[in-house]
C-alpha positions as CSV (number, residue, x, y, z in Angstrom):
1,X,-138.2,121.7,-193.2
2,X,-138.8,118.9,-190.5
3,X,-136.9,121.3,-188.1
4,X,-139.3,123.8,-188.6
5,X,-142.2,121.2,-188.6
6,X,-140.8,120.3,-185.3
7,X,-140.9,123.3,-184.0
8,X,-144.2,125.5,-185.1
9,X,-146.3,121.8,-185.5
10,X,-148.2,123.7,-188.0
11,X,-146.8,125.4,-191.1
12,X,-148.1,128.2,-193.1
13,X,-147.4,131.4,-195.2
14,X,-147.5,133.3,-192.2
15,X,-145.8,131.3,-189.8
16,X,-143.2,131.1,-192.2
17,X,-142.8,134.6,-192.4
18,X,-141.8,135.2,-188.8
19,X,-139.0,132.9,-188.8
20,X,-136.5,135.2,-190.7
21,X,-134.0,132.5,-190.7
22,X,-137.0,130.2,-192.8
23,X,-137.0,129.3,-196.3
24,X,-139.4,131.6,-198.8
25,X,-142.7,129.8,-198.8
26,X,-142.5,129.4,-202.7
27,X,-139.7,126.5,-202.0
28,X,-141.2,125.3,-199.1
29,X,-145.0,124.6,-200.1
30,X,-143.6,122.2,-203.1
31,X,-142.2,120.3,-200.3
32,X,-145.1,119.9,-198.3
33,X,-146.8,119.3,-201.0
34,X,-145.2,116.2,-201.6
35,X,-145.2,115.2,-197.7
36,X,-148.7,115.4,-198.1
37,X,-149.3,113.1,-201.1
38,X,-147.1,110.6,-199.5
39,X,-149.6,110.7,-196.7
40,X,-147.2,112.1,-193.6
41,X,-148.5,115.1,-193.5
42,X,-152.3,116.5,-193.6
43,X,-153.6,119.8,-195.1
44,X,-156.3,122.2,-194.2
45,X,-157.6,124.8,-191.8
46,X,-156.5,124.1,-188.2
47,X,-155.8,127.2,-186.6
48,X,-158.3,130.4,-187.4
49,X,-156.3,133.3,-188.1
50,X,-154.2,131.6,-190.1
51,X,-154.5,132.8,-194.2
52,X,-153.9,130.3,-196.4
53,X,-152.7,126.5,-196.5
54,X,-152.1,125.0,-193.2
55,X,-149.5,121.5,-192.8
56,X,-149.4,119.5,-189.6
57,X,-148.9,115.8,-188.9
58,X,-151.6,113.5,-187.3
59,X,-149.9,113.9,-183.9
60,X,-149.8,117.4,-184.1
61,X,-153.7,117.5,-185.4
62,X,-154.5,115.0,-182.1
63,X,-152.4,117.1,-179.6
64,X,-154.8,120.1,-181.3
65,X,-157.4,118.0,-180.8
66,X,-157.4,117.2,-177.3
67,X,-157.0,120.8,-175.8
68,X,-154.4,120.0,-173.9
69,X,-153.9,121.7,-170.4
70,X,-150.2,122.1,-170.3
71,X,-149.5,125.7,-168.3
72,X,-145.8,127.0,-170.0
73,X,-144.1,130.5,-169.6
74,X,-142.1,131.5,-172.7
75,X,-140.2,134.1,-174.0
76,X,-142.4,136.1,-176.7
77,X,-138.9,136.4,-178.7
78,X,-139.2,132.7,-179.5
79,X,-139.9,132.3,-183.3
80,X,-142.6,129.6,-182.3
81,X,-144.6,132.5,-180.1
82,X,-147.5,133.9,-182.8
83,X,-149.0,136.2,-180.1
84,X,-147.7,139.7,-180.1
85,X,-147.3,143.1,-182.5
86,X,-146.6,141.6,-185.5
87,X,-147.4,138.5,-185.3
88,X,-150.6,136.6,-187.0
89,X,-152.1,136.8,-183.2
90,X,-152.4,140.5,-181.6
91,X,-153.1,140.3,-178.4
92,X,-154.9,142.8,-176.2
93,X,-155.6,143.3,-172.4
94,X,-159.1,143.0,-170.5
95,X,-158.3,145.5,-168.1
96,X,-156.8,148.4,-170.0
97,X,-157.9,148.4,-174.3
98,X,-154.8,150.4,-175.3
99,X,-152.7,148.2,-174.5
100,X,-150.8,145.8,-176.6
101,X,-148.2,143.2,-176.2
102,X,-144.2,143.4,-177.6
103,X,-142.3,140.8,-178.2
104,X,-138.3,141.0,-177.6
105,X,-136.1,140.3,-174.9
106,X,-137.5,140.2,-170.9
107,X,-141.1,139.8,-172.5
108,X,-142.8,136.4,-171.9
109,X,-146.3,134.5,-172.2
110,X,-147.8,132.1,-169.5
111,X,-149.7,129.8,-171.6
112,X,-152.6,127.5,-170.8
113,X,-152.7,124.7,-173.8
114,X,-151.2,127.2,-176.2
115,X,-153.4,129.8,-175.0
116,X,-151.9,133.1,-173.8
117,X,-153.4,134.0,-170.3
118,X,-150.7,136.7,-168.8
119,X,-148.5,138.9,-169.9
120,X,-145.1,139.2,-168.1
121,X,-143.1,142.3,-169.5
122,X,-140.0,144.5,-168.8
123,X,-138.2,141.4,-167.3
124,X,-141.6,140.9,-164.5
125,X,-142.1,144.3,-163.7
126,X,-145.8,144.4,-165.5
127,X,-147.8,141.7,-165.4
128,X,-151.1,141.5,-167.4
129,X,-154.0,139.6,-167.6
130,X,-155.0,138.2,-171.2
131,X,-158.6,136.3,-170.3
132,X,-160.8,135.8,-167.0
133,X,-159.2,133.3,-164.8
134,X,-160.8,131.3,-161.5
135,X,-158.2,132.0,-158.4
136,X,-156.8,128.8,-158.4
137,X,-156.0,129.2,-162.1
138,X,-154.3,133.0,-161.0
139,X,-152.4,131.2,-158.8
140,X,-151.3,128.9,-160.9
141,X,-149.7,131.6,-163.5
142,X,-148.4,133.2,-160.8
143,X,-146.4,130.6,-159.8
144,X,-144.9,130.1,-163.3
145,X,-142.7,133.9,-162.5
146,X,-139.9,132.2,-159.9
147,X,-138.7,130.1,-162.5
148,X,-137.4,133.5,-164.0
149,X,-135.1,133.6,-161.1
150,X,-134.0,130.5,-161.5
151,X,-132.8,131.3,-165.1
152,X,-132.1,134.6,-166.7
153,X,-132.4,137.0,-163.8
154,X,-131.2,136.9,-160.3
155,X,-134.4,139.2,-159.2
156,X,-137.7,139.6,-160.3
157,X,-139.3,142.8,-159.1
158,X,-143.0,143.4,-160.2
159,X,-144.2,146.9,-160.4
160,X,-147.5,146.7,-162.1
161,X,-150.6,144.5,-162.0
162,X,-153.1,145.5,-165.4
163,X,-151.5,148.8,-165.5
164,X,-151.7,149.6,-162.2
165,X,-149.5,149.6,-158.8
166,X,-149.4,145.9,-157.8
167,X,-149.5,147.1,-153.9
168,X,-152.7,146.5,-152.4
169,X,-154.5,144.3,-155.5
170,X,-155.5,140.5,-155.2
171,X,-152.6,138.9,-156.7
172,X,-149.6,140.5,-153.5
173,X,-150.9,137.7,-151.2
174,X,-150.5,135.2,-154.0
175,X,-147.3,136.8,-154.5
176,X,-145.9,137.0,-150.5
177,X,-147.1,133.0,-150.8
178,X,-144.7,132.4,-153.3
179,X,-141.4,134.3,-151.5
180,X,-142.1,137.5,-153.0
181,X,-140.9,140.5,-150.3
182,X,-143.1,144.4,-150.3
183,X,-140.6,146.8,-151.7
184,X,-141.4,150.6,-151.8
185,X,-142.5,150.4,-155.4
186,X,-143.9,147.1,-155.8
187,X,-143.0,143.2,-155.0
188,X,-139.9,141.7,-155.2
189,X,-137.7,137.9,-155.6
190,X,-134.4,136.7,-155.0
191,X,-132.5,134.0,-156.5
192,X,-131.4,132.0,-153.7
193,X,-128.3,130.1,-153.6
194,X,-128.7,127.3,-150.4
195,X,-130.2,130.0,-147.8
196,X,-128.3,132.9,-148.9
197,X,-129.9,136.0,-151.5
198,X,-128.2,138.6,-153.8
């Protein structure tokens, strides 16, 4: 239970419930229970959107607190990711209404304080925007994608900006900035290894 404490902060029925390698709530809420009576852990509302009972710890509740402004791209596969088709936290575009985000493999979030801001899907090649953001803000989710190259893939080709070719919108110069190269079909990145590409 302190693993998963660790790694969600806040426990709930439905937090549980995406974690299929979790206990069933009916064993685990006993437990809290008890952490709570002994005074480590706190109980309540913290998150809206969230049905039912709610544990955290006091650093949790103060890192809640504070806002935070940590910028972080992660993978929406990851069990601690609550944004997403069936998840407590459906998410939805500005740009285009139908739209909806997936999680599984080659999708990821850039978050803001927990907060998703842009979409990344198909392993880069759609990118779209989750809440109005000031340039320097854009450019600074923007400049979250190379670390893809520097991890899982050895190229990161983006095809789509809000549903639409990425040729010609705002973000390409924000993308040339950070090494992306024009391709036929959209904007692409190398991993480099000293000064050479693949």
């Amino acid at each position: 239970m302190r693993l998963l404490l660790s790694r969600y902060g806040i426990l709930s029925r439905g937090i549980l419930a995406l974690d299929g390698a979790a206990l069933p709530w009916g064993e685990v809420y006993p437990l809290l229970n008890r952490l709570e009576w002994r005074g480590e852990l706190a109980r309540g509302v913290f998150v809206d959107g969230l049905a039912g009972a709610q544990f955290a710890s006091e650093e949790v509740l103060a890192q809640l607190g504070s806002g935070g402004d940590r910028w972080s791209l992660v993978p929406t596969s990851d069990p601690a990711v609550l944004y997403g088709a069936g998840a407590p936290f459906p998410l939805g575009s500005l740009s285009h209404p139908e739209w909806r985000l997936h999680r599984g493999p080659g999708a990821y979030l850039v978050l803001r304080g927990g907060a998703p801001l842009l979409a990344v899907e198909g392993a880069g090649e759609r990118l779209t925007l989750l809440a109005e953001l000031a340039p320097d803000e854009l450019r600074h989710a923007l400049a979250l994608l190379p670390a893809l190259v520097a991890g899982p893939l050895s190229r990161l080709r983006v095809r789509t900006w809000n549903g639409a070719s990425v040729l010609g919108t705002p973000i390409e110069r924000i993308l040339k900035d950070l090494g992306f190269q024009r391709s036929p079909d959209g904007l692409i990145l190398y991993r480099r290894y000293g000064s050479e590409r693949i």
